[in-house]
KOLBA-732425 format. One record per residue (C-alpha): residue number from 1; x, y, z. Coordinates in steps of 0.25 Angstrom, whole numbers. Example, Ala and Ser with C-alpha at 12.3 -4.5 7.8 and 13.67 -1.06 7.14 Angstrom:
REM KOLBA-732425
+-----+-------+-------+-------+
|   i |    c1 |    c2 |    c3 |
+-----+-------+-------+-------+
|   1 |    49 |   -18 |    31 |
|   2 |    55 |    -4 |    29 |
+-----+-------+-------+-------+
This chain:
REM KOLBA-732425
+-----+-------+-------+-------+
|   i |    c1 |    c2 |    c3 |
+-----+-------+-------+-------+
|   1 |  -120 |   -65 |    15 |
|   2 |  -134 |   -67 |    21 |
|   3 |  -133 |   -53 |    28 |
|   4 |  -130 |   -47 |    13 |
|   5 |  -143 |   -54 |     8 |
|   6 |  -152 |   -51 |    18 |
|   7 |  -148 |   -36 |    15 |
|   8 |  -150 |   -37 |     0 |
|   9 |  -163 |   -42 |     3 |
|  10 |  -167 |   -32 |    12 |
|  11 |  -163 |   -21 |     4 |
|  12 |  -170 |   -26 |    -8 |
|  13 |  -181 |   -27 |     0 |
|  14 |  -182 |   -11 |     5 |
|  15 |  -178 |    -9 |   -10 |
|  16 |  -192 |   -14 |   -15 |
|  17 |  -198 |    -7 |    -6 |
|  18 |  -191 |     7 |   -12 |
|  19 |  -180 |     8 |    -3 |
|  20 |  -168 |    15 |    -8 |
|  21 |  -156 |     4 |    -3 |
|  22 |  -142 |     4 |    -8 |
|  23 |  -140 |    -6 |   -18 |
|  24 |  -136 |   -16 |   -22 |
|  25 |  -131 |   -20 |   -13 |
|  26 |  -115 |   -27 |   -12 |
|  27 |  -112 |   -42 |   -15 |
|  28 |   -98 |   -42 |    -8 |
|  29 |  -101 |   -39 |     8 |
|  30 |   -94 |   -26 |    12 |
|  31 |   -80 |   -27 |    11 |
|  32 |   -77 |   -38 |     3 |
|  33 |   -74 |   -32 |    -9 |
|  34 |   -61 |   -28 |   -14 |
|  35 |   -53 |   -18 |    -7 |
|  36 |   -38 |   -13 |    -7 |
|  37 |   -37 |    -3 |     3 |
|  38 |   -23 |     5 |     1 |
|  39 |   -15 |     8 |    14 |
|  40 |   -24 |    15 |    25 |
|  41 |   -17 |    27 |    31 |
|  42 |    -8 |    30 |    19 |
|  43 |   -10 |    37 |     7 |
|  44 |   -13 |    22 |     0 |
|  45 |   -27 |    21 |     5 |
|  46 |   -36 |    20 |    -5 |
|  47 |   -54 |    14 |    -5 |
|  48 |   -61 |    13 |   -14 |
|  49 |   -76 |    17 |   -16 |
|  50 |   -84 |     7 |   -23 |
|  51 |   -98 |    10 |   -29 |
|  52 |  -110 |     8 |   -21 |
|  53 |  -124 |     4 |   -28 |
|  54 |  -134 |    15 |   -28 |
|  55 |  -145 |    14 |   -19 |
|  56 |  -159 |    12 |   -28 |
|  57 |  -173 |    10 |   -23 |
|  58 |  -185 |     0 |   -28 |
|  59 |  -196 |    10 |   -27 |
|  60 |  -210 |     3 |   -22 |
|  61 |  -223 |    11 |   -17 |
|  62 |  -223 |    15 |    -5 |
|  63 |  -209 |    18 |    -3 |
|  64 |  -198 |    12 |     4 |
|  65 |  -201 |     2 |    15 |
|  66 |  -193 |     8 |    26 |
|  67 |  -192 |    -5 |    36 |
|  68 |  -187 |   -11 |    25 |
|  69 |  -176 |    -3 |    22 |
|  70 |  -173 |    -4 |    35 |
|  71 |  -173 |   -19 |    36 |
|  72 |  -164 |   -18 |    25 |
|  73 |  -154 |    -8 |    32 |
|  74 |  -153 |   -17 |    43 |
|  75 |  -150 |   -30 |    34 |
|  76 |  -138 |   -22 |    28 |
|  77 |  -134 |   -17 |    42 |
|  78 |  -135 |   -32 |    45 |
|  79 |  -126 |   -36 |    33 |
|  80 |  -117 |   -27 |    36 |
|  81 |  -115 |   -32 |    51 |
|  82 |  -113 |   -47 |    47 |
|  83 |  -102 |   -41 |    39 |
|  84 |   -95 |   -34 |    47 |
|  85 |   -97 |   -47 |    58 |
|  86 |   -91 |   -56 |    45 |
|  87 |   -78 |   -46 |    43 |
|  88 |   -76 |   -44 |    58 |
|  89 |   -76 |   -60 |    59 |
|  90 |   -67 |   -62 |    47 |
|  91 |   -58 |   -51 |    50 |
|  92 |   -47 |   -57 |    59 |
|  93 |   -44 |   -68 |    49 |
|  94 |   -44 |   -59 |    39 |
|  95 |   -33 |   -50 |    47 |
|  96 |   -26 |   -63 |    49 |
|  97 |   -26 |   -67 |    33 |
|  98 |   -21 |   -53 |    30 |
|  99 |   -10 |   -51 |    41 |
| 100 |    -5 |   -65 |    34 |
| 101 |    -4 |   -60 |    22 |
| 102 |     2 |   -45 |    23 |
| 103 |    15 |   -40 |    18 |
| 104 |    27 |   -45 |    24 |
| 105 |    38 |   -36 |    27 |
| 106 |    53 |   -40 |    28 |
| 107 |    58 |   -36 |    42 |
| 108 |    63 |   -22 |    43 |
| 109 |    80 |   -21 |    40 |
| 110 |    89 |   -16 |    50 |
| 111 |    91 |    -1 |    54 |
| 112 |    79 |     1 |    42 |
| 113 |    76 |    15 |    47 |
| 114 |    64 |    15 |    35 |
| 115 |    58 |     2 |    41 |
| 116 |    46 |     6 |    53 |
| 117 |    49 |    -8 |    57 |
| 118 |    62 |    -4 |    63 |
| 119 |    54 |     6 |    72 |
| 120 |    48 |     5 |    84 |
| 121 |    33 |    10 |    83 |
| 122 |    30 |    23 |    87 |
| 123 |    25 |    24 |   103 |
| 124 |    10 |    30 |   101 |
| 125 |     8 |    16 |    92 |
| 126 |    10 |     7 |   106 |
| 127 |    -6 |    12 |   110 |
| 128 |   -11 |     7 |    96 |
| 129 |   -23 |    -3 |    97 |
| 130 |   -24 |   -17 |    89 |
| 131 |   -36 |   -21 |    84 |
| 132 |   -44 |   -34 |    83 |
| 133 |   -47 |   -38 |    67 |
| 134 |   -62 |   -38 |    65 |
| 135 |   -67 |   -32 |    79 |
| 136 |   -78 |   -20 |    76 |
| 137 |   -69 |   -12 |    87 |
| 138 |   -85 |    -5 |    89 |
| 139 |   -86 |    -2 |    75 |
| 140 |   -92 |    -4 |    62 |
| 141 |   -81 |   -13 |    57 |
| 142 |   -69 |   -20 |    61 |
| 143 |   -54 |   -19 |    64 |
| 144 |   -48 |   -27 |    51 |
| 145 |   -34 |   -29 |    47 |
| 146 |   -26 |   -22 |    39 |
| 147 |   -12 |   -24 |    40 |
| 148 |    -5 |   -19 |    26 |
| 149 |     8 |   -21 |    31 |
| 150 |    14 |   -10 |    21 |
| 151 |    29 |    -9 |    19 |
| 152 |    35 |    -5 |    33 |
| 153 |    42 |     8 |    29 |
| 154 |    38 |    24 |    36 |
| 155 |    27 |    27 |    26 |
| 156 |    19 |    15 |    29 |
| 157 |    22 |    17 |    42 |
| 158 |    17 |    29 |    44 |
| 159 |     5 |    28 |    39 |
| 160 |     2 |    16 |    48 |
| 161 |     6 |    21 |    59 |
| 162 |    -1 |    33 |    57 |
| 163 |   -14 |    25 |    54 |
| 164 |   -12 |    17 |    68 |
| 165 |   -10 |    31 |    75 |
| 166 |   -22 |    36 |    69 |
| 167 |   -31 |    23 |    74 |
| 168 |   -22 |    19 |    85 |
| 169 |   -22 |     4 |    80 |
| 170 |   -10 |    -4 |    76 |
| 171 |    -9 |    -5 |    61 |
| 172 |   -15 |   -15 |    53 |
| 173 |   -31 |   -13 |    56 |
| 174 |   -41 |    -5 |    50 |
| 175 |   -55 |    -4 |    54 |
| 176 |   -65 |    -7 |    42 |
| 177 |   -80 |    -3 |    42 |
| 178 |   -88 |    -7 |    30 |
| 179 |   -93 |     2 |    20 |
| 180 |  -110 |     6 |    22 |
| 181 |  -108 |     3 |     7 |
| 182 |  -108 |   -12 |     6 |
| 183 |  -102 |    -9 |    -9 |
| 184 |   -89 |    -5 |    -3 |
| 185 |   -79 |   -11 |     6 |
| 186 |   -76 |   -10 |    19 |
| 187 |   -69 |     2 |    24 |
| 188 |   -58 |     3 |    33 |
| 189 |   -53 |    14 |    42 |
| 190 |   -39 |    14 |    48 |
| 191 |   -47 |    15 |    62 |
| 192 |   -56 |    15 |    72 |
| 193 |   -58 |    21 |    84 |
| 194 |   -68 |    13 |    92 |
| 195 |   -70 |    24 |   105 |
| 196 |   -73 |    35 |    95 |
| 197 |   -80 |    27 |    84 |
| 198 |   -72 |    34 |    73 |
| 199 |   -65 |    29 |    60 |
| 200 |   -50 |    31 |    59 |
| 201 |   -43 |    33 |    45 |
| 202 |   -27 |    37 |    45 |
| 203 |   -21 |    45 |    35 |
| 204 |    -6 |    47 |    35 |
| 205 |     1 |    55 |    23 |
| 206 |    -9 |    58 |    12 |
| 207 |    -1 |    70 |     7 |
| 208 |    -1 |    66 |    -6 |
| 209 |   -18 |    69 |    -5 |
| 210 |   -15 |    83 |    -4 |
| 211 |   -16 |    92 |   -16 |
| 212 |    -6 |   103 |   -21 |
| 213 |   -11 |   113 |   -12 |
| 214 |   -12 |   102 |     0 |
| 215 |   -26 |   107 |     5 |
| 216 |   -34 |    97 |    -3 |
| 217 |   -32 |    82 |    -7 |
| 218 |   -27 |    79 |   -21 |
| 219 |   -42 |    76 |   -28 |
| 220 |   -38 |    58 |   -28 |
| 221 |   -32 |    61 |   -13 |
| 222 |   -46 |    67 |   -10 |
| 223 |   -53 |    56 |   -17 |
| 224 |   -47 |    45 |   -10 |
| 225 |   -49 |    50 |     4 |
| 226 |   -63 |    53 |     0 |
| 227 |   -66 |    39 |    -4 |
| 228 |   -60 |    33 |     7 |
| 229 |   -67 |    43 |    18 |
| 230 |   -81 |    41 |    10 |
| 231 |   -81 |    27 |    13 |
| 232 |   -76 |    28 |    27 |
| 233 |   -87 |    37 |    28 |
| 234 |   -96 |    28 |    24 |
| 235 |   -93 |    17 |    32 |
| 236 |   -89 |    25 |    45 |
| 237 |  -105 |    26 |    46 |
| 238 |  -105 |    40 |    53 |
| 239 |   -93 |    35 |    62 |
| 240 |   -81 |    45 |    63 |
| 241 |   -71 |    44 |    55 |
| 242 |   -56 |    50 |    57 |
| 243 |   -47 |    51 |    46 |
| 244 |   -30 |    55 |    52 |
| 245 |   -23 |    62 |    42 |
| 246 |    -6 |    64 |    45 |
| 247 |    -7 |    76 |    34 |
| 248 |   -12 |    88 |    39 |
| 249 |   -15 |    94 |    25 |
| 250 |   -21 |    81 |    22 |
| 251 |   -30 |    80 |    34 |
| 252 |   -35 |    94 |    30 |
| 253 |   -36 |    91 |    16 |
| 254 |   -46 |    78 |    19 |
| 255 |   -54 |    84 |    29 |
| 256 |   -58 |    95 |    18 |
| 257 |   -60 |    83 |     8 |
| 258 |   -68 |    74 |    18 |
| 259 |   -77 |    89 |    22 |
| 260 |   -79 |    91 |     8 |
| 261 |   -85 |    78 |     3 |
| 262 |   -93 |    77 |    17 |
| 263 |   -85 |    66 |    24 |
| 264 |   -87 |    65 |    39 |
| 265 |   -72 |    62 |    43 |
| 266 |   -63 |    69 |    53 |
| 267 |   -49 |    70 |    48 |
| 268 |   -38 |    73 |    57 |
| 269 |   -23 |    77 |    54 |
| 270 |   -15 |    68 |    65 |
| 271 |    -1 |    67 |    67 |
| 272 |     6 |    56 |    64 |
| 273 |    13 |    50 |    77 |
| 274 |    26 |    45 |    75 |
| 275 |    29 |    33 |    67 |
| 276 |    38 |    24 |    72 |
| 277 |    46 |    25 |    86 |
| 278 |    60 |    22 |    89 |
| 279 |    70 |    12 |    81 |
| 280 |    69 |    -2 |    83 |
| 281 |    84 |    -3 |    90 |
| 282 |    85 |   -18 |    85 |
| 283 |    81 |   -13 |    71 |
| 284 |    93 |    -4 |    69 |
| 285 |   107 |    -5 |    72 |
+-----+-------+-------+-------+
């Protein structure tokens, strides 16, 4: 809270001086406003976009006082990095509050051919990486949990284990950045690859997004990607980012989309692995 002063009153400041500073500027710290995220890597994920207050400048003679505006950059730098110290800090108990509380499943019936549960995971997934909750991994952000625990059944199962493929980390973590926009929560990417500092995003399915003609997206399957890569954008702050499509004609049909609105994102059409391995032999008869 005194971080979020301190940058309101070094903005105001540069303001006066006829400064032209985002404003005004957000209540509620970064990512603490309400947000319902769908299921990342599946065709329910869904962000929304909240407005942003219009920049507006107090103009004085003489102009705008450029140490000024630069003190009150760093002040919102500073802001911003006491943070992301606070949600890094806060962030394994938060895990631990939310693994408490998720969906229970009751254990998988015998010889269950429709249950993942009853299958042994596939090879590849014995090289995935766990993650710590709230370690910055050298990024901008921090490992967190988010464990949904969807019905076990093969279509949640695909798309979660494509997502781990994709990231290589076990399911369950996402990698969240905030916003540069501190009017809008936090953003989170399925991953992060620290080595290659790039942002990863896994997309399995999506068919539904193509149009008639399956060359372009569906105009709402076209928005909702659009949104969700603008603020990824945004908070990737000139960081690579990777968006893994399973759908060929859906990969194609997004890269023109993000080319188009003149989104800096690589997308790439990789193969689903296999999903599960062999049966579990004391699951089945």
């Amino acid at each position: 809270r005194r971080a979020d002063e301190a940058a309101d009153e070094a903005e105001d400041t540069a303001r006066r001086t006829g400064c032209t500073i985002s404003a005004p500027p957000r209540r509620t710290p970064y990512g603490e406003a309400p947000h319902h995220p769908g299921l990342h890597g599946g065709p329910g994920t869904g962000t929304a976009v909240l407005a942003a207050g219009r920049p507006y400048a107090v103009l004085t003679e003489g102009g705008c006082d450029e140490e000024a505006r630069e003190q009150a950059e760093e002040a919102r730098a500073a802001e911003r990095r006491a943070y992301l110290e606070r949600k890094r800090a806060e962030e394994p108990e938060r895990a631990r509050r939310a693994l408490e509380d998720r969906k229970q499943w009751p254990d998988p019936e015998r010889n269950a051919t429709g249950d993942p549960r009853n299958y042994n995971p596939p090879d590849w997934a014995d090289d995935l990486d766990s993650r710590t909750y709230g370690d910055a991994d050298q990024g901008d952000g921090f490992w967190a949990s988010r464990d949904r625990n969807p019905r076990p059944n093969w279509r949640n199962e695909s798309w979660l284990r494509y997502q781990e493929q994709i990231t290589g980390t076990q399911r369950g973590y996402e990698y969240v950045v905030p916003h540069t926009d501190p009017d809008v929560p936090d953003v989170e990417f399925d991953g992060w690859d620290s080595s290659r500092r790039t942002y990863l995003e896994a997309k399995n399915g999506y068919d539904s997004f193509l149009g008639a003609d399956r060359t372009e997206l569906t105009p709402s399957g076209r928005e909702r990607l659009l949104t969700e890569a603008r603020r990824q954008v945004a908070a990737a702050r000139g960081k690579d980012i990777e968006w893994h499509f399973s759908n060929e004609e859906v990969a194609d049909a997004a890269r023109d989309a993000f080319e188009d609105a003149g989104l800096d994102i690589e997308v790439v059409h990789t193969v689903p692995g296999p999903i599960a391995g062999d049966r579990r032999p004391e699951a089945f008869d």
